[in-house]
C-alpha positions as CSV (number, residue, x, y, z in Angstrom):
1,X,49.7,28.3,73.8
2,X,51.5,30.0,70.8
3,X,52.9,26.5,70.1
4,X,49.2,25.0,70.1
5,X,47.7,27.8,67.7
6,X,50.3,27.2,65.2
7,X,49.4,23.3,65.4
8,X,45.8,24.2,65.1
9,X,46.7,26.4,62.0
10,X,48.9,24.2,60.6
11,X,46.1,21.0,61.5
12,X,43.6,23.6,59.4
13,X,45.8,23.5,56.3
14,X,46.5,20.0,56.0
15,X,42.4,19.3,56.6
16,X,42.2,22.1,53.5
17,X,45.0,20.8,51.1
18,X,43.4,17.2,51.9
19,X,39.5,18.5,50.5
20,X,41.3,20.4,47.3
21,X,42.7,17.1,46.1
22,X,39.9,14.8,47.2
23,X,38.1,17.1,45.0
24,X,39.9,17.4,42.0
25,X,40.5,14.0,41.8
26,X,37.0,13.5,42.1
27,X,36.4,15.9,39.4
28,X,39.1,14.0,37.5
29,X,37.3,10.9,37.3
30,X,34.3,12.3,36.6
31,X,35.5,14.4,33.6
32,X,36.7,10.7,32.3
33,X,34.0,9.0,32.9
34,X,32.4,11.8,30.8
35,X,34.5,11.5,28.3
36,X,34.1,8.0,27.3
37,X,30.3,7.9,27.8
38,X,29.6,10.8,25.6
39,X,29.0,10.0,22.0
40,X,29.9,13.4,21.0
41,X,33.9,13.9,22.6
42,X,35.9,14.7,19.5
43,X,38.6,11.6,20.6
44,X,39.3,8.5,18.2
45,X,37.7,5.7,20.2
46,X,37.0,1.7,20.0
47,X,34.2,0.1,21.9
48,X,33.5,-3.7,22.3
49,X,29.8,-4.0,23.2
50,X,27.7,-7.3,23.5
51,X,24.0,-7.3,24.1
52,X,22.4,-11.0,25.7
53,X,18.5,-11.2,25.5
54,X,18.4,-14.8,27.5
55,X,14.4,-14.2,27.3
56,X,12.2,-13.1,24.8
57,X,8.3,-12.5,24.4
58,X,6.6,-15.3,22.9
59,X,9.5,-17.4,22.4
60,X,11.9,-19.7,24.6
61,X,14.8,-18.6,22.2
62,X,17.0,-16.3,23.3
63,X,19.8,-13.3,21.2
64,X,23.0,-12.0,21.1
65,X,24.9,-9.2,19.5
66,X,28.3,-8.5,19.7
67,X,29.1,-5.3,18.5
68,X,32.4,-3.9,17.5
69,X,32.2,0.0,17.4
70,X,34.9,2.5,16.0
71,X,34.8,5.9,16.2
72,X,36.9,8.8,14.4
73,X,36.5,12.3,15.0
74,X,36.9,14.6,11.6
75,X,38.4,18.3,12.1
76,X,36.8,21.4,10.7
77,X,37.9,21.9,7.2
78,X,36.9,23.9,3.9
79,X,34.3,22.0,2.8
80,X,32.8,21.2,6.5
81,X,33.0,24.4,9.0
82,X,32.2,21.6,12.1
83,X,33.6,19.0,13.3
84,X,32.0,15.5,12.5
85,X,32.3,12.5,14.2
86,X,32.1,9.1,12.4
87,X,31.0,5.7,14.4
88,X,30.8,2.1,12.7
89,X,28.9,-0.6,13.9
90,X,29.7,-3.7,13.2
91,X,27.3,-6.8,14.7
92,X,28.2,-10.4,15.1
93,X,24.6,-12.0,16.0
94,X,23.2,-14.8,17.2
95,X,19.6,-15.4,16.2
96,X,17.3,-18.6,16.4
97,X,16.1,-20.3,13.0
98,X,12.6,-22.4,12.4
99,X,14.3,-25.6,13.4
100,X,15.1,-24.7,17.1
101,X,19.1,-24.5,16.4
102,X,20.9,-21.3,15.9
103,X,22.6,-19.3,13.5
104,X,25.5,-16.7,14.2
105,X,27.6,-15.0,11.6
106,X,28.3,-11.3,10.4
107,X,25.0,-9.0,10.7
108,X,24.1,-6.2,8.6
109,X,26.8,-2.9,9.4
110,X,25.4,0.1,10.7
111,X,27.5,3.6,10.0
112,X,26.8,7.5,11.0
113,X,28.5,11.1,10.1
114,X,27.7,13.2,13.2
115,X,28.4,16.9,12.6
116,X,28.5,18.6,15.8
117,X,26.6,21.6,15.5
118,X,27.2,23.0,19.2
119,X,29.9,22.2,21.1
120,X,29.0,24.4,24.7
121,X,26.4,23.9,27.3
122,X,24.3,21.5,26.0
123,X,25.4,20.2,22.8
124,X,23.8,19.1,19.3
125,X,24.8,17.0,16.8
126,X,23.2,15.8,13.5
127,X,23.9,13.6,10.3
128,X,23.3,11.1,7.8
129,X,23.5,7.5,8.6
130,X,23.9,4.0,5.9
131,X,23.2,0.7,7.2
132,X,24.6,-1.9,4.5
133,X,23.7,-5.4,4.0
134,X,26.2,-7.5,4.9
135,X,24.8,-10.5,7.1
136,X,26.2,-13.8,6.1
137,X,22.7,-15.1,6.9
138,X,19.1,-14.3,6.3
139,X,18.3,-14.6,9.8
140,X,21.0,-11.7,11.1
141,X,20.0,-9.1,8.4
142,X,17.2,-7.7,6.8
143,X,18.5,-8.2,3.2
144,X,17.8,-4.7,2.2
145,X,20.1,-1.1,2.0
146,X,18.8,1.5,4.6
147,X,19.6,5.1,4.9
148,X,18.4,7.8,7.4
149,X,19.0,10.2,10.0
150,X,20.8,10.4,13.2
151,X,20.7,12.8,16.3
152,X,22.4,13.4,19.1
153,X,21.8,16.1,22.5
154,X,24.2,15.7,25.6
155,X,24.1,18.2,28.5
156,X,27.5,17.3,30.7
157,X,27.8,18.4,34.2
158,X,30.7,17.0,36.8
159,X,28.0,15.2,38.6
160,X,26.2,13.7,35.7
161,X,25.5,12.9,31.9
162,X,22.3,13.4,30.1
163,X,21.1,13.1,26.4
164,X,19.8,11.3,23.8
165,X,21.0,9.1,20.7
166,X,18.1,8.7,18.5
167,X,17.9,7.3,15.0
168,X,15.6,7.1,12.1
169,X,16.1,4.5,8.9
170,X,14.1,3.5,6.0
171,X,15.3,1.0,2.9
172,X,15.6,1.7,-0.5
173,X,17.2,-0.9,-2.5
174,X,18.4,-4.7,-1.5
175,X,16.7,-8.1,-2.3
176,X,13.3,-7.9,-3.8
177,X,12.4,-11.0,-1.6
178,X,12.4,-8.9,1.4
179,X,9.9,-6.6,3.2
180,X,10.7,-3.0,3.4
181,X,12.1,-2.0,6.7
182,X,12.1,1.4,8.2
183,X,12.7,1.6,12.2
184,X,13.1,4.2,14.7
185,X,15.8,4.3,17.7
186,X,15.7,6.5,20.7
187,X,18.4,5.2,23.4
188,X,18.3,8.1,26.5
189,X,20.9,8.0,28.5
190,X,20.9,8.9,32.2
191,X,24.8,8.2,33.9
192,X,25.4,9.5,37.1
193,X,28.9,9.9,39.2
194,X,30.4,8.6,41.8
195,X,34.3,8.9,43.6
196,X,37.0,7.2,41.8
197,X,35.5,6.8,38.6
198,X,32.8,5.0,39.0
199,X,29.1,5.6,37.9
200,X,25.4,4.5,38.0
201,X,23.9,4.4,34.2
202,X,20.4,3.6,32.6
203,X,20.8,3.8,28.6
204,X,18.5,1.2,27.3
205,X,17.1,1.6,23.8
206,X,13.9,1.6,22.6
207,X,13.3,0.3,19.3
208,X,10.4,1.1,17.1
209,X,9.6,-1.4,14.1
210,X,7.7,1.3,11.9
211,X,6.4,-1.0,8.7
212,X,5.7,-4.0,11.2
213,X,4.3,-2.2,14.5
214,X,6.3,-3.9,16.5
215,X,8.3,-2.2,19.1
216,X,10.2,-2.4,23.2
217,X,11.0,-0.1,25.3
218,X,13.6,-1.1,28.0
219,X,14.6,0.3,31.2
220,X,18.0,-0.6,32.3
221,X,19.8,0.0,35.8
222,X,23.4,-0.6,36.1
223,X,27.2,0.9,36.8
224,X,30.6,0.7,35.4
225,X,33.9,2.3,35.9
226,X,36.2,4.2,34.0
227,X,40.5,4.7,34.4
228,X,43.0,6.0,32.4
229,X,46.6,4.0,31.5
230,X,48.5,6.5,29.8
231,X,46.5,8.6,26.9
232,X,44.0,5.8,27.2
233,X,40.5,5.8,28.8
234,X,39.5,2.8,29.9
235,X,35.6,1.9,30.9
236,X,34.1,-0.8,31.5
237,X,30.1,-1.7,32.6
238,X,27.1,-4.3,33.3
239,X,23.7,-3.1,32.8
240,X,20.5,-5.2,33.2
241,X,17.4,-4.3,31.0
242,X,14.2,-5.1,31.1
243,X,11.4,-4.0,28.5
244,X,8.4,-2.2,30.7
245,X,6.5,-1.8,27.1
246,X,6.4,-4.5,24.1
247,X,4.2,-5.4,21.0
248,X,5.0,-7.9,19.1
249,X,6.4,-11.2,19.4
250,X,10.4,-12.0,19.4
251,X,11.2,-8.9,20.9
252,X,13.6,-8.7,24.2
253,X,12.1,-9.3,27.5
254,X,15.4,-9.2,29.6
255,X,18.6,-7.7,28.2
256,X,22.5,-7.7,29.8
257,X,24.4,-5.1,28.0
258,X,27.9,-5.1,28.8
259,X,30.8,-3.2,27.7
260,X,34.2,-1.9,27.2
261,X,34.5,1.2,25.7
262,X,38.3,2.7,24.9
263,X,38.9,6.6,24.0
264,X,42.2,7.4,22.9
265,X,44.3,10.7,23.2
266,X,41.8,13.1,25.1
């Protein structure tokens, strides 16, 4: 009987050790998968994003942007009390032209200067943002210098990943010969985790065309997976879109965003 007790016991601690490590390794994953997802972690990063709209409203033509986006995290210094978090975005598009072929090429770059204004609980960040003209053809860019304001909120649990990315833009210099632009972004994002790094996510954007009236607003559904090699986050992830509100013609009807994002050091 003594024998069988101390199996028992011993039986007992195994069963415990087993449910401490399942569960930090869960909460592992999760804490990288939160990591790389949230635009505010203060680690250098590189993400390769592409966006394919095979179906549009009014039109049998269809989009793509590939996005390269870099991001470097600035430390506190004399001049700047909070940390500030810099992200390019650099478009290769694809965009249909009046005589039913295609034009792809460089697209106008997009940059922001995040200063992250709270760091616990549910965190803030704000800044100025520059969009630049530098499409290689009418058709990717809009021809004109833009300038305006971003935002970000992010509340991060273990379990799951809320916020929002939104951001505002208006022109104010660029070729004569083009309409004014001014637009507004909001892209909430709802990600949600699951054992061994992976996740469910919904982060579509919806995009306001202010001077035009245009505007979408898609809901996505889809899951990815982040890993670590090294000091390297790796993440990777599919998600179908599809706009539930539109006005205007051109504008996506289904979306496939994919990615890879890469967050190095942290």
């Amino acid at each position: 009987m003594r024998k069988l007790r101390a199996w028992k016991r011993l039986g007992s601690v195994c069963v415990g050790c087993t449910l401490l490590a399942s569960g930090a390794m869960a909460q592992t994953s999760a804490e990288l998968a939160n990591k790389s997802n949230n635009p505010l972690n203060l680690a250098p990063a590189f993400n390769i994003h592409n966006f394919y709209s095979p179906r549009l409203y009014g039109s049998g033509a269809h989009t793509n942007d590939f996005l390269l986006r870099p991001t470097i995290p600035i430390a506190p210094g004399s001049l700047v009390g909070v940390p500030q978090i810099v992200r390019g975005t650099i478009p290769i598009s694809t965009r249909p032209n009046a005589n039913g072929s295609y034009d792809t090429g460089l697209g106008d770059i997009n940059l922001f200067d995040i200063f992250l204004l709270r760091s616990e609980g549910i965190q803030l960040g704000a800044g100025p943002l520059l969009t630049i003209p530098t499409a290689t053809d009418p058709s990717l860019g809009t021809g004109k210098w833009q300038a305006g304001l971003a935002g970000v909120v992010v509340d991060a649990k273990p379990a799951r990943l809320l916020g929002m990315l939104v951001q505002w833009q208006h022109s104010f210099a660029g070729q004569s010969s083009r309409p004014d632009v001014q637009s507004l972004t909001a892209q909430p994002f709802a990600i949600f985790n699951l054992p061994h790094g992976w996740y469910i996510r919904s982060t579509g954007t919806w995009t306001f065309d202010l001077q035009r009236g245009s505007y979408y607003v898609p809901v996505g559904l889809g899951a990815g997976k982040a890993w670590k090699e090294g000091s390297t986050i790796f993440n990777a992830f599919i998600e179908p879109q599809y706009s539930v509100l539109h006005d205007g013609a051109g504008v996506p009807q289904w979306t496939v965003f994919a990615g890879l994002n890469m967050t190095f050091g942290k």
